[in-house]
BALUMPA-625095 format. One record per residue (C-alpha): x, y, z. Coordinates in pm, whole numbers, plus 32768, in hexadecimal, padded with zeros to 4 digits. Example, Ala and Ser with C-alpha at 12.3 -4.5 7.8 and 13.67 -1.06 7.14 Angstrom:
BEGIN
> 84CE, 7E3E, 830C
> 8557, 7F96, 82CA
This chain:
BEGIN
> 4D4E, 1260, 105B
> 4E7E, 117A, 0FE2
> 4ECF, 1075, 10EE
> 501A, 10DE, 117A
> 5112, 0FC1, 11F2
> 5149, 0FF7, 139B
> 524A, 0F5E, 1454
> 52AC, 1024, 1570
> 53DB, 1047, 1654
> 53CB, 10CD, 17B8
> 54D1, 11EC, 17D9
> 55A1, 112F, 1917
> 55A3, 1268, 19CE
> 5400, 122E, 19D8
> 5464, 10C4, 1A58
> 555C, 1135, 1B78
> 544F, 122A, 1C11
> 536F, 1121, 1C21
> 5471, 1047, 1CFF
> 54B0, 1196, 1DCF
> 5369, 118A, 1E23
> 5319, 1028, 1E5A
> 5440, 1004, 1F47
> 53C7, 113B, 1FF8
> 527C, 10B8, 2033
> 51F8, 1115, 218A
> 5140, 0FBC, 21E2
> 4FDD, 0FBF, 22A9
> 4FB1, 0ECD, 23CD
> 4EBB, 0DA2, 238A
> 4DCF, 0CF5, 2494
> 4E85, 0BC7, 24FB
> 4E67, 0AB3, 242C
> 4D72, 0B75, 233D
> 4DE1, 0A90, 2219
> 4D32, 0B42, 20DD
> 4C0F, 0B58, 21A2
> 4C04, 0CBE, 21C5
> 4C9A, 0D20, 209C
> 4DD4, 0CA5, 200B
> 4ED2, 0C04, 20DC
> 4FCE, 0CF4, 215F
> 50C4, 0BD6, 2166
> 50B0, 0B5D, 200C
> 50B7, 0CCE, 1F95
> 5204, 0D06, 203A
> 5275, 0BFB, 1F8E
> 51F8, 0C6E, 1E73
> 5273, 0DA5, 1E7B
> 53E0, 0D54, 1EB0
> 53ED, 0C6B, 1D90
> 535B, 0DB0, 1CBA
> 544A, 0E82, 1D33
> 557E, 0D8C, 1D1B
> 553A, 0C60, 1C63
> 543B, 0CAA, 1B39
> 54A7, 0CE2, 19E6
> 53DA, 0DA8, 1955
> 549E, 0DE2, 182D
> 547B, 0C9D, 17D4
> 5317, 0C6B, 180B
> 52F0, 0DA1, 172B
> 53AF, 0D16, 1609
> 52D3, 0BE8, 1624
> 5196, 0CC7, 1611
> 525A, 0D6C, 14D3
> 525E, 0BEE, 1455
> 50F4, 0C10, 13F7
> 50A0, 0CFA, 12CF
> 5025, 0E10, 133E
> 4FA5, 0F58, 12CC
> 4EED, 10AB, 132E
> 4DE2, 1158, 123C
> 4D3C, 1285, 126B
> 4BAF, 1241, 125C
> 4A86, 1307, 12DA
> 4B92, 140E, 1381
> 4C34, 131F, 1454
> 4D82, 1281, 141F
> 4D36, 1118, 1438
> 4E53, 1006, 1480
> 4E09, 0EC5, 1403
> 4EC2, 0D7D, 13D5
> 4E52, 0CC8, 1264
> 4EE6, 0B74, 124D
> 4E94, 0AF0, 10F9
> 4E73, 0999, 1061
> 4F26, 08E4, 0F70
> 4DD0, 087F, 0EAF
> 4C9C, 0899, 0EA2
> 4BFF, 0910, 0FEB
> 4AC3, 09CC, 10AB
> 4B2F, 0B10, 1130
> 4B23, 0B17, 12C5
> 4B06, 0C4E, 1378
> 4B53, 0C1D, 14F1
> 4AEF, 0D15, 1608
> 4B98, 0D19, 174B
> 4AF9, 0D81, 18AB
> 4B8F, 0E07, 1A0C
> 4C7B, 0E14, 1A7D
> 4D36, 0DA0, 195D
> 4D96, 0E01, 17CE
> 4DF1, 0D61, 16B3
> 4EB7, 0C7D, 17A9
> 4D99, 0BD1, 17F6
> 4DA3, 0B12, 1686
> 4F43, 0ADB, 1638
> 4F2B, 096B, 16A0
> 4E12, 0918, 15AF
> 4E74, 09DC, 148B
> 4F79, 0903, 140B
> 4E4B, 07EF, 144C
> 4D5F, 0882, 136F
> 4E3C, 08DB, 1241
> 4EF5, 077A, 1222
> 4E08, 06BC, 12CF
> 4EB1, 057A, 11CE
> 5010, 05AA, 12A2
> 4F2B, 0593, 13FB
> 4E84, 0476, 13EA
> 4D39, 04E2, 12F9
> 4C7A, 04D2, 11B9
> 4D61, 05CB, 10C4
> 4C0C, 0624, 1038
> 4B9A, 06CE, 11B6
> 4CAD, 07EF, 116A
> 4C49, 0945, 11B2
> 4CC8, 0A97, 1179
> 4CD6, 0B3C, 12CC
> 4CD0, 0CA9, 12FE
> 4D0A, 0D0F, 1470
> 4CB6, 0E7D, 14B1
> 4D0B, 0F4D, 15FA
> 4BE7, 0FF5, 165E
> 4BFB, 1151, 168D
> 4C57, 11DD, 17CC
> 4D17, 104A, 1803
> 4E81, 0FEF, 178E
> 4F02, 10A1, 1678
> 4DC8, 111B, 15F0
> 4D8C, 1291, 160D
> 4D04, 131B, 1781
> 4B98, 13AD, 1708
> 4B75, 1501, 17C6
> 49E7, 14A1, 179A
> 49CF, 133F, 1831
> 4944, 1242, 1740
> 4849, 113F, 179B
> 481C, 0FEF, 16F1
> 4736, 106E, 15C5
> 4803, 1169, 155E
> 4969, 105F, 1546
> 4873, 0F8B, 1490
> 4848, 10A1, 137F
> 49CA, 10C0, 1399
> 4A26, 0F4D, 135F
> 4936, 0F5F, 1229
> 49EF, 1096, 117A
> 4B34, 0FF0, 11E2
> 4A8E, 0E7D, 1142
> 4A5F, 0F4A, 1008
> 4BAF, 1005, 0FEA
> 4C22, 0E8D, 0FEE
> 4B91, 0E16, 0ECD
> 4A88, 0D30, 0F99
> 4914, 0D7A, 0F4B
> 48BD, 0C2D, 1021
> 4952, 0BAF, 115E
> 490A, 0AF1, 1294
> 4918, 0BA2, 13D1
> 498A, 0B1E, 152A
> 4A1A, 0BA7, 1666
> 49D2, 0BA1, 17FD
> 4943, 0CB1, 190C
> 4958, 0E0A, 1863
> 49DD, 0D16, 1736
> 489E, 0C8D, 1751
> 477B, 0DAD, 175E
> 487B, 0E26, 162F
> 4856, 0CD6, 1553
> 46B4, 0CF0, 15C0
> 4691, 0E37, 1522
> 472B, 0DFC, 141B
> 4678, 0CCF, 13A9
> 4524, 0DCA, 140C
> 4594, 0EF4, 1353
> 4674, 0E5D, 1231
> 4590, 0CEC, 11F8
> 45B2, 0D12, 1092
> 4759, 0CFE, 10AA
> 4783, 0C23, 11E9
> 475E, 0A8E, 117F
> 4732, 0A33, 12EF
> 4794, 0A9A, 141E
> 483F, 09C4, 153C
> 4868, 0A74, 16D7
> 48DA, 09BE, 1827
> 47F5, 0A67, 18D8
> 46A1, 0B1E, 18C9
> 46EC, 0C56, 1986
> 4626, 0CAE, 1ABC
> 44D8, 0CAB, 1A83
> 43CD, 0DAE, 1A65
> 4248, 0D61, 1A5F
> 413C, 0E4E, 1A7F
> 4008, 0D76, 1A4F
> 3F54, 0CAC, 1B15
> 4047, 0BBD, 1BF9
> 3F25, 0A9D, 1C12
> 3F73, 0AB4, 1A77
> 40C8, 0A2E, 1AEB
> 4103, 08AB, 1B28
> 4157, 082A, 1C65
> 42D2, 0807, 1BF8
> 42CA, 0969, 1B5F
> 4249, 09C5, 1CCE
> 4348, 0931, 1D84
> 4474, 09AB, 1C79
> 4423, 0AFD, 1CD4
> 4405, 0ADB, 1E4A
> 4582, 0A57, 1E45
> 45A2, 0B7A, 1D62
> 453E, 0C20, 1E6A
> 4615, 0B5C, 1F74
> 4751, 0BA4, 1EA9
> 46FB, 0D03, 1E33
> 46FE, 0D54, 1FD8
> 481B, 0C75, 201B
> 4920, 0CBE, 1ED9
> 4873, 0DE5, 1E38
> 492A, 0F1F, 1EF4
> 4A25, 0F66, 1DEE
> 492C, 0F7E, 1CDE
> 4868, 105B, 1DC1
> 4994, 1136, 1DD3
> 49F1, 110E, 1C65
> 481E, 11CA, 1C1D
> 482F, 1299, 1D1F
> 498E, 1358, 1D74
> 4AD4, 12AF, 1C85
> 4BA6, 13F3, 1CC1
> 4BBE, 13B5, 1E18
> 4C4B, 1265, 1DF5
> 4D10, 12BA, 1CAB
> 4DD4, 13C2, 1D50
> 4E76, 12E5, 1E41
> 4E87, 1172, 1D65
> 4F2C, 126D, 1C46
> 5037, 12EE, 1D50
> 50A4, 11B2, 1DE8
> 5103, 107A, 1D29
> 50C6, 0FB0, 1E73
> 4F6E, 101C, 1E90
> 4F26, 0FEE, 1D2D
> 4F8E, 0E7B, 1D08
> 4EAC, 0E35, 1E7F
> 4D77, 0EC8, 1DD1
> 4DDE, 0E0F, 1CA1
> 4E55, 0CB6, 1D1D
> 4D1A, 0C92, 1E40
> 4C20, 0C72, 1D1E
> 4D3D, 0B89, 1C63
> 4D3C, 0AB8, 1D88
> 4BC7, 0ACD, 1DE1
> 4B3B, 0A7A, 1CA7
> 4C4C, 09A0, 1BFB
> 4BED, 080E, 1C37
> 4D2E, 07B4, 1D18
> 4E04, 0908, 1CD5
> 4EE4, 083F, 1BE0
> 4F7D, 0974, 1B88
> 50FC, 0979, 1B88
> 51A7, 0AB6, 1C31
> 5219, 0B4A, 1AC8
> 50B9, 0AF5, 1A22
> 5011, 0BD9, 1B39
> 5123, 0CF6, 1B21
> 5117, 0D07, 19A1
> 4FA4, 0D78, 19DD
> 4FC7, 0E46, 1B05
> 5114, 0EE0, 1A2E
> 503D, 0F1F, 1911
> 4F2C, 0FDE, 1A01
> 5092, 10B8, 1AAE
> 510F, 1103, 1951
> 4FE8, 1185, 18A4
> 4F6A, 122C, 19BD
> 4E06, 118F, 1983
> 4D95, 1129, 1AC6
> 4CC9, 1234, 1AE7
> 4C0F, 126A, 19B5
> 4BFB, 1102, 198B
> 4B0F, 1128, 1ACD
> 4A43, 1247, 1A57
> 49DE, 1147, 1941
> 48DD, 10C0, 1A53
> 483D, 1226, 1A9D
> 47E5, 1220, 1934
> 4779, 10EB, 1939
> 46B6, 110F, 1A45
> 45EB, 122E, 19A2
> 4580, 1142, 1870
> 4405, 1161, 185C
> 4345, 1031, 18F7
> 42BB, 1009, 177F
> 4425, 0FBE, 16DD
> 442F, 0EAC, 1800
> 42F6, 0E1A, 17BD
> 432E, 0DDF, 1673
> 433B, 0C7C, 15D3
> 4442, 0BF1, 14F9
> 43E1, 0B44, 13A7
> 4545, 0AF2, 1320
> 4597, 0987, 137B
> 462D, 09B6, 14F0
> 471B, 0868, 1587
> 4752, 08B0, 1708
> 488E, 07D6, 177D
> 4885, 0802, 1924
> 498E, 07AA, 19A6
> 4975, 06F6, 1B1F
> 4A67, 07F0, 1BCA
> 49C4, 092E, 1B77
> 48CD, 09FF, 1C2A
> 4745, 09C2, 1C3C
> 46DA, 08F3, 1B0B
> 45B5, 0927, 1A4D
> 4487, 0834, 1A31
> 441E, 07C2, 18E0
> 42BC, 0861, 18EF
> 439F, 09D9, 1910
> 448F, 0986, 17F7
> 4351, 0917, 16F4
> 4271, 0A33, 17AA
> 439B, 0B42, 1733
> 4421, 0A95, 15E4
> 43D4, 09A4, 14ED
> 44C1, 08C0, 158B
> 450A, 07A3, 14A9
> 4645, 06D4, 1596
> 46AF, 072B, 16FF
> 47A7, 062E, 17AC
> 4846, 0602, 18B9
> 49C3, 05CA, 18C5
> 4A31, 053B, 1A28
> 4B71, 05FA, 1A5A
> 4BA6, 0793, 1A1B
> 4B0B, 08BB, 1AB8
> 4AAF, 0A0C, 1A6F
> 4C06, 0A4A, 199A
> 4BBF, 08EB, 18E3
> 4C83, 0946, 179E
> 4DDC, 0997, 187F
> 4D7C, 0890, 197D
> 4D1C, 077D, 18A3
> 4D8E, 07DB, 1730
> 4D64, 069C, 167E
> 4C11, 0658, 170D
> 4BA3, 07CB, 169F
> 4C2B, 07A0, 155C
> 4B95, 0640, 151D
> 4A39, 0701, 15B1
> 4A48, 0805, 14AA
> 4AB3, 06FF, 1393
> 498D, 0620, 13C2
> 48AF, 070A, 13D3
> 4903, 080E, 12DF
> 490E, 06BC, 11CA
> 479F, 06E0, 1136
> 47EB, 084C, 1104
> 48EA, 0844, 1016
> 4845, 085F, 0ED3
């Protein structure tokens, strides 16, 4: 289980059928002037498309990927990729966890943050050692043939913790990222110092609702709302993910519009430049992940209602962001976990740490601080 240095190169002959195919995309029509109300804008994807095929440099953007250490380790039978930034002192080892539709990607800007934090504007003495890991069936991580739901990557990222050297660590992350950091504060509370999420997952109550406060109530009606208005993909991604997969892993065009909708959707002003959005939607082409990446929500689904139920008793910080979907009320976030900060930062959305990097990192400094010891 020796950590293995990883710095691919794409073989350009993998990189010139991709460009055959964008530039033989066969383009759908669009209601006129749909906008991205229907789905994602058949206009902006065009343009998106021909920059892919004859303007992006992928190349490049790989070689800054290969910038940040990186590594894969086999753990638990899976072959995990990971990046592992260390720092120069002193410093509480980070693990991060990523969500969909993303990777590893999701955390590049904020490494670099969290290591130095001195050289960005911060307290030397907030440094961090950050360990970034794929999960399995996403980015360079190994494709499960048995889909793995948030419990069991939990169990992963605390083998892989321990092949590190690090028997205690804080825990943060968003979406899947998040249900991931939750159980492992809930199944590892003796190793985990704290544990910090943007979000608090969907949520699941089997009691009594007039239990529930009025804002509790109303959080879940939007829910709700959303879940009827937004929720279709995930829907897809339970229920049927090879139907979808087969044609999203065939065309590069239809990949980056399932992709780049939910980018756009629940991003707080899509900020995103063209190359930030097709270095993610490369990774997803590349590693061929799109599909089991998916699947993870069929297993998720499955968890027993117990698992969701449970309560967290490692100090949990909640940081939502204005820009990102359906925010919790207080009274859920101290009902579910001993929640001990939650803030709100004004600007970011549901991809906070690549939207808004140094307000992340300066989240995850201040309140990681009492944890140190």
């Amino acid at each position: 289980m020796t950590p293995r240095p990883f710095a691919p190169r794409t073989d350009p002959a993998v990189l010139e059928d991709l460009r055959t195919r964008l530039r033989a995309t066969r383009w759908p029509d669009a209601p006129e002037d749909a906008g991205w109300s229907a789905g994602t804008d058949v206009g902006y994807l065009r343009e998106l498309v021909a920059y892919w095929a004859d303007g992006f440099d992928w190349p490049a953007r790989e070689a800054e990927l290969n910038a940040i250490p990186r590594f894969k380790i086999s753990v638990g039978g899976h072959d995990l990729h990971y990046a592992h930034a260390r720092a120069a002192g002193p410093a509480l080892p980070l693990v991060l966890t990523h969500g969909w539709p993303d990777s590893f990607w999701r955390y590049t800007k904020v490494i670099p943050l969290l290591t130095d934090p001195g050289a960005h504007g911060g307290d030397p003495a907030d440094a961090f050692d950050v360990i970034v890991p794929d999960v399995p069936g996403f980015g360079y991580s190994s494709r499960p043939g048995t889909p793995l739901n948030s419990i069991a990557v939990a169990g992963l990222w605390a083998e892989l913790m321990t092949e590190l050297g690090y028997p205690r660590f804080g825990a943060a992350g968003g979406d899947i990222g998040s249900h991931v950091s939750r159980y492992l504060a809930l199944d590892h509370p003796d190793r985990v110092v704290a544990v910090h999420r943007t979000d608090a997952g969907l949520p699941i109550f089997t009691g009594d609702p007039a239990d529930l406060t009025p804002e509790e109530r109303d959080w879940m009606a939007e829910v709700t709302t959303w879940g009827a208005a937004e929720g279709a993909y995930a829907a897809m991604h339970r229920t049927k993910p090879q139907t979808a997969a087969a044609a999203l892993n065939d065309s590069p065009a239809g990949l980056a519009a399932w992709i780049v909708e939910k980018m756009q959707s629940w991003s707080d002003g899509f900020r995103f430049t063209q190359d930030e959005i097709l270095t993610n939607v490369t990774i997803y082409w590349l590693t061929q992940t799109i599909g089991s990446s998916m699947r993870m929500y069929r297993a998720n689904a499955a968890i027993p209602p117990a698992q969701l139920a449970r309560r967290v008793e490692v100090p949990s910080g909640f940081a939502l962001f204005a820009g990102d979907i359906v925010l919790p009320p207080r009274a859920w976030l101290d009902r579910m976990a001993n929640t001990v900060r939650v803030t709100e930062p004004e600007r970011g959305g549901h991809f906070a740490a690549f939207e808004e990097p140094e307000i992340y990192a300066q989240e995850l400094r201040d309140f990681f601080r009492p944890y140190r010891s």
